[in-house]
N, C-alpha and C positions, 0 to 999 in steps of 0.2 A: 951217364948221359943216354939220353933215349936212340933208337936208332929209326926213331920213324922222319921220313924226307921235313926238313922244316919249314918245307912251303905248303903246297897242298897235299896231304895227305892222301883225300879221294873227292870224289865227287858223287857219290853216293851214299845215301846216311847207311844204312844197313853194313856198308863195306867199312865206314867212318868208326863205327861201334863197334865192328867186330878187330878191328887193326889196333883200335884204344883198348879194348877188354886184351887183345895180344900181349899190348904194351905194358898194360898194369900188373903191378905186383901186389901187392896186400889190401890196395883200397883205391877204390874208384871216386870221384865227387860227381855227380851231374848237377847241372848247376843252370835255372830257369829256361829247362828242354819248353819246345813247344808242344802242342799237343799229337801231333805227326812224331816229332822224338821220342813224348813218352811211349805210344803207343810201339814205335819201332826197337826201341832198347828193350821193351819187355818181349817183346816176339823174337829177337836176338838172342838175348840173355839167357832165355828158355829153352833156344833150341843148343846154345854151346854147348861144345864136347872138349872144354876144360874145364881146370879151376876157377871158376869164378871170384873176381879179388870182393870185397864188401864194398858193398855199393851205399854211398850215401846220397839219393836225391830229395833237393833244395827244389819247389817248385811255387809257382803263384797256384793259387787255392783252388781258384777256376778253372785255372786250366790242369790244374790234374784229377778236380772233380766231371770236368767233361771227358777227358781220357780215359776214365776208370769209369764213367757210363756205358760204356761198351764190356759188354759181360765178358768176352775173348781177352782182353786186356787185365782187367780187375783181378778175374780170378787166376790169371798166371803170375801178374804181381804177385798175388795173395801167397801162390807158392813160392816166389822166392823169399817173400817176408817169411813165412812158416819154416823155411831154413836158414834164417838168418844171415838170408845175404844183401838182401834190399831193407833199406831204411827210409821210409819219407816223411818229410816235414814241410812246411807250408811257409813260405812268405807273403804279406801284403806289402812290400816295398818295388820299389821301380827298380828292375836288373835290366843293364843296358843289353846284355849280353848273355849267348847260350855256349855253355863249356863243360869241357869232360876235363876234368884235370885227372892228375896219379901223381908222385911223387919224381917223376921222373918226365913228365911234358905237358903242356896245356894246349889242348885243341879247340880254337874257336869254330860253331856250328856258320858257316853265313849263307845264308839264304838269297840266290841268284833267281828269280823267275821260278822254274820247277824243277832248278837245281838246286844243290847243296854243295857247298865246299866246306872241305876241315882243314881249314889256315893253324896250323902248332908251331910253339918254337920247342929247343931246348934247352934255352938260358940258365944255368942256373939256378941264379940269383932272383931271377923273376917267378920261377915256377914255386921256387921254397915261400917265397910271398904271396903267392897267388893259394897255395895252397892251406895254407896257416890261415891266410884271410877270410877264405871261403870255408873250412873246416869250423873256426868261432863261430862263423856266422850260421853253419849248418847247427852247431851245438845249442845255439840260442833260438833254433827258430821251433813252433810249435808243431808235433808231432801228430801224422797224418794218419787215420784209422782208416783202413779198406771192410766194410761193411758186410762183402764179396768174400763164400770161401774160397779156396783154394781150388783148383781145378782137379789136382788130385784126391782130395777127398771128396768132393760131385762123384765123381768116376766111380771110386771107389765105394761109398756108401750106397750110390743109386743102383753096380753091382751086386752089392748082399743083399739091399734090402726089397730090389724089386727085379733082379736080375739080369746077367751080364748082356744077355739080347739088347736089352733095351740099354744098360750103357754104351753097347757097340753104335747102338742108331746114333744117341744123345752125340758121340763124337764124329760120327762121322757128318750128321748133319750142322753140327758148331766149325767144322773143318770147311764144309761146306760153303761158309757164309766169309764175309770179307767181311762185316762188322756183327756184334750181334747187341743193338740196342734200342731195334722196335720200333725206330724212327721213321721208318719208311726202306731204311736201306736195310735192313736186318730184321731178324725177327727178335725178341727178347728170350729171355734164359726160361720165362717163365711160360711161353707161348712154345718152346722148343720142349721142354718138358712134356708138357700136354700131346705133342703132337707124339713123341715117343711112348706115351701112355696109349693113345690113341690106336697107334701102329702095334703094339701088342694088349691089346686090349688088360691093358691095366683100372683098379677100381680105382675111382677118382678120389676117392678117402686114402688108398696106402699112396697115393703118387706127392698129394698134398701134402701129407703127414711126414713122408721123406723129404720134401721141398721145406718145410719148415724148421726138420730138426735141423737139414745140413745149413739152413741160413741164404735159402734163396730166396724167401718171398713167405708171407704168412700164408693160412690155409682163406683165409678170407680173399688176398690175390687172386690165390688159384682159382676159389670159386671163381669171384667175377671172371677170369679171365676164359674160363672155360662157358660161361654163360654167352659172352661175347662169341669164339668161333664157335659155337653151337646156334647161333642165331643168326651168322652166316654159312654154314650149312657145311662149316670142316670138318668138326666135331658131332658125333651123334654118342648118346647115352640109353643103355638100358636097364632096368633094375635088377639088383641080384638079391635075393631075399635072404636075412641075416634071422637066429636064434632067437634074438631080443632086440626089438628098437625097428627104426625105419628100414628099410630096403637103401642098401648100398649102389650107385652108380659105376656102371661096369664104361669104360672109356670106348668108341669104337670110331672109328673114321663117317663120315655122313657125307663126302661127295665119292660119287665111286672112282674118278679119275685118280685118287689117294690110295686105292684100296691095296693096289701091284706094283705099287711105283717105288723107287730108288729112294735114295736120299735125296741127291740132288733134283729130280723131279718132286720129292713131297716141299722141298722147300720153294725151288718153283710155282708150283700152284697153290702154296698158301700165301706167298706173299701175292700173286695174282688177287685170290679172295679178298687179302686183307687190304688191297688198295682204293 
């Protein structure tokens, strides 16, 4: 029998995920989160300093395709898929309800205003059915590809391959942000790059060619995307003249207020420009 309180748990999601992951033993269900849950279990998950039990998340297609829009989100999933502890699969059926079950309690998510409560029992009889029920239906439903690497190998690769300065900027400026999907409230993965190429004046050829192999965006993104802050005046480019072939583009900041500035001020006044 579980020992978490059978009425409300908590009233915070963040504290609700972290007292459920307490609670589980060998496997977790999540079970039709909202898009605020998924984004909140993976920013949880990620930061836990236990064993994580194997997570199996059941979600509607939309909404874990808009939560995995947010490059912060995607690519930490990506890392816990990459160790084999997140599973996702996709429903199109109507779930009345959002639940963490484990073998030993089932926490309904209920959404108060801008609260959250986690109403569990520890029935039995109920939970060994709820869990069986919800586990078929996880096993039958079709499985969810994140497109997104993993955040550790970003780190990692954009380290070797263009050097650790510039992955220190890359996280400390994605730390920076509260989303990062380009919408207006964030900058994109691919817009973040750039500006870290920019800030150590990287060629715009190895920043691309790294952005492509690790699977962040093709070299044809990056162009455009660097033709765009370069036509608002973030980005400036000079040529570096190569052996054979065209002159290479060497990256360099083009507003001076960028040139001395933090992370948190370069993300400042790019989204400033980019408004």
């Amino acid at each position: 029998m579980s020992s978490v309180d059978p009425n409300l748990l908590d009233t915070k999601l963040d504290e609700i995920i972290r007292e459920t992951l307490d609670e589980a033993d060998d496997e977790l269900l999540v079970i039709n989160p909202s898009n605020e849950a998924i984004a909140e279990f993976v920013r949880v998950a990620s930061l836990y300093d236990g064993d994580l039990p194997q997570v199996s998340m059941l979600a509607d297609e939309r909404t874990l395709k808009d939560a995995t829009d947010d490059f912060k989100v995607a690519s930490k999933a990506a890392d816990l898929v990459d160790e084999g502890l997140l599973s996702l699969r996709t429903t199109d059926g109507e779930q009345e309800n959002s639940l963490l079950i484990t073998r030993d309690s089932v926490v309904a998510l209920v959404a108060a205003g801008t609260s959250v409560g986690g109403l569990t029992t520890d029935r039995g009889e109920f939970i060994e059915t709820a869990f069986d029920t919800y586990k078929d239906e996880f096993q039958r439903a079709e499985e969810y590809t994140l497109r997104t690497p993993g955040l550790s190998r970003v780190r990692q690769t954009l380290s070797d391959e263009i050097g650790p300065d510039a992955e220190a900027d890359f996280t400390n400026i994605l730390d920076s942000l509260e989303t990062a999907r380009g919408d207006g409230d964030g900058l994109d993965e691919v817009t973040i790059s750039l500006l870290v190429a920019a800030k150590n004046e990287v060629l715009l050829y190895d920043i691309s060619r790294w952005g492509e192999d690790v699977g962040i965006a093709s070299k044809a993104t990056f162009s455009r995307t660097k033709t765009k802050l370069e036509d608002m005046g973030i980005v400036d480019t000079e040529k570096v003249p190569i052996d054979v072939g065209r002159p290479r583009l060497r990256l360099k900041f083009g507003d001076d207020r960028l040139k001395n500035a933090d992370e948190d001020q370069i993300v400042s006044i790019a989204q400033s420009l980019l408004a």
